[in-house]
Each structure stands twice: as structure tokens, then as C-alpha cells.
N, C-alpha and C positions, 0 to 999 in steps of 0.2 A: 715563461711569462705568457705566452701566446695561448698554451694551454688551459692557463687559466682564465684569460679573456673568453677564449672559448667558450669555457667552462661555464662564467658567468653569462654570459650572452642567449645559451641555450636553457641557463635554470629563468632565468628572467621571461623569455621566447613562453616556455613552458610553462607556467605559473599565470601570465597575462593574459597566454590563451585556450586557457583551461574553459569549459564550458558551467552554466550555473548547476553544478553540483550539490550544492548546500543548500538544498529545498528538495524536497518530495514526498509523497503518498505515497505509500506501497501497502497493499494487501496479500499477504499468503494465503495459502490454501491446500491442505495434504490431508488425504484421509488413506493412511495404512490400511485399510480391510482391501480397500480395492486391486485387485491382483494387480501388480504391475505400478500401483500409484497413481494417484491423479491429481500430481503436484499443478496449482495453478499460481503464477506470479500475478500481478498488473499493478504497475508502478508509473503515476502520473508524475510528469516534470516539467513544472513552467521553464518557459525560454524568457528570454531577455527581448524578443523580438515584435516586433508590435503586426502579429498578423490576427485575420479572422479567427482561428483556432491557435493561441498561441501555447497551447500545452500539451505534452507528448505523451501518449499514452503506450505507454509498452506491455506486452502481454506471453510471457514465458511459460509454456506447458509440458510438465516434467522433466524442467532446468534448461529447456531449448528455446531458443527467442521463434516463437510463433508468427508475432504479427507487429504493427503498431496503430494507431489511429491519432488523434487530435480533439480537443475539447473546448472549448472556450474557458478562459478563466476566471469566469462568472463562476463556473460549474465548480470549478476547481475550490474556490475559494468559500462556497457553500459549504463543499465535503469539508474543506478544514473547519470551518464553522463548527461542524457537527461533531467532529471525534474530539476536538476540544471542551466539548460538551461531557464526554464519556469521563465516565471514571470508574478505576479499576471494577473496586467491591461493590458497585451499582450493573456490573454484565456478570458476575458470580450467580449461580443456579441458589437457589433459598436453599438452605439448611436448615434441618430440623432432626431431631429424635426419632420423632414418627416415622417420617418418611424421608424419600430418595428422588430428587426431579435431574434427570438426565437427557439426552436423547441417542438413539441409537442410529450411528455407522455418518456421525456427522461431522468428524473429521476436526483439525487442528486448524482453527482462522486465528490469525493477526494481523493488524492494521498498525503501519508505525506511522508517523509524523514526525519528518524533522525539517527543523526550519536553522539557521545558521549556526548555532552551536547546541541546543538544544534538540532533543530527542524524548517522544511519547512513542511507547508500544503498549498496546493492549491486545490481548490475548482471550479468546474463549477455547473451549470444546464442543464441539458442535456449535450449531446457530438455530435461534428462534428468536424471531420478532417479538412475543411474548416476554423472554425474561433477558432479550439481550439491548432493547432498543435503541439509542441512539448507535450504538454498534453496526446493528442491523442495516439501521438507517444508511449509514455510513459505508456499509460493504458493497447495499446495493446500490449505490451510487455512482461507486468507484466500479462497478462491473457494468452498471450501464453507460459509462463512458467509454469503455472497451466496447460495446458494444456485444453484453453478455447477457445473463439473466441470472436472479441471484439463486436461482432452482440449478445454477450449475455447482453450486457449493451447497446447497441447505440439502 
């Protein structure tokens, strides 16, 4: 019986003070040609906490935690703004007969969104401002929160 008091005591412990998990940005970024990879992560996570900067910017480069920094939630909630804007077959490259619009050595980006039980991923190959935009939009935002530039993925 003690065991199990325990037992619930520590699932309860765990579950209460679990941190806001069930929100965030994350941007990928991996482009194969590059010897060696040049996987980049940066995943914003609002906090519950009511500071200046109250959202976490984390920033993993070739699966290793790099850095982190802080954003305001002004910011944060902009970029949701925008990739909710996005839709699949509107960042798709045009198709035609004629011809072929691709770009070269620009690598594999997605942007996911999830908010409590729900989950948006979008996905291109390569990146252009041109035929990706509010995507675009939305990458460089999220890398200038990291405090990157989006010339480190395009």
C-alpha cells in the first residue's frame, strides 16, 4: 500500500510540474550536399512566466544544443500569425510541362506549429522568398529571433 501512495504521489509531483510543453515553433533545417551536414534546429517556447523576454529560444546545430536566447512574445505570436497564414500547395514550386523551377544545394526546411493538441508542419526544398512566401516570411523571423540571418539556410 505504501508503494502505491508512493507511486501516486510521484505520478501526480510529475504531471503538475511538468513545464509548458504543449506550445512551440520549431524550424528545421538540413542540407545533405554539405560535407558533414549542416543540420540547424531553433525552436521558440513561450513560458508561463511573465518576464521581459518571456519566450525561449533554443538553437541546436547538428543535433547538439548550441545556444539559447529569449524573445518577446509580441514576436513570437507574429510568427504564429504568419505560418498560419501558410498553406501546403501555396509554398509548392509551379509546375508545368514546359518547364522545371527548382533551386540548387538549398537544402530540406520545415516549420512545425503546435499548439495543445493540434500540429501544422510545412515543409519545402530549398527556400526562395519568391515562390515560398509567407514560409519565408516565417523562417526569417524565427532565425532572427535566434539571432541568425536567413542567408544561413537559403
Amino acid at each position: 500500500m505504501k508503494k502505491i501512495i508512493l507511486l501516486f504521489l510521484f505520478c501526480l509531483f510529475s504531471c503538475t510540474s511538468q513545464k509548458n510543453n504543449d506550445e512551440f515553433i520549431q524550424l528545421d533545417h538540413l542540407n545533405a550536399v554539405v560535407v558533414g551536414g549542416d543540420g540547424l534546429t531553433v525552436i521558440l517556447i513561450p513560458t508561463k512566466k511573465h518576464r521581459k523576454r518571456p519566450v525561449i529560444v533554443k538553437i541546436f546545430r547538428k543535433g547538439e544544443y548550441y545556444d539559447h536566447k529569449r524573445t518577446t512574445y509580441e514576436k513570437y505570436k507574429q510568427i504564429q500569425g504568419i505560418i498560419l497564414k501558410i498553406k501546403q500547395d501555396s509554398i509548392e514550386f509551379p509546375k508545368s510541362n514546359n518547364y522545371l523551377i527548382g533551386t540548387l544545394d538549398g537544402g530540406s526546411n520545415s516549420i512545425t506549429l503546435k499548439k495543445d493538441n493540434s500540429e501544422k508542419k510545412f515543409q519545402v526544398q530549398g527556400i526562395s522568398k519568391k515562390y515560398h512566401g509567407h514560409f519565408y516570411e516565417a523562417a526569417e523571423l524565427i532565425l532572427e529571433a535566434a539571432k541568425l540571418s536567413i542567408n544561413d539556410i537559403d
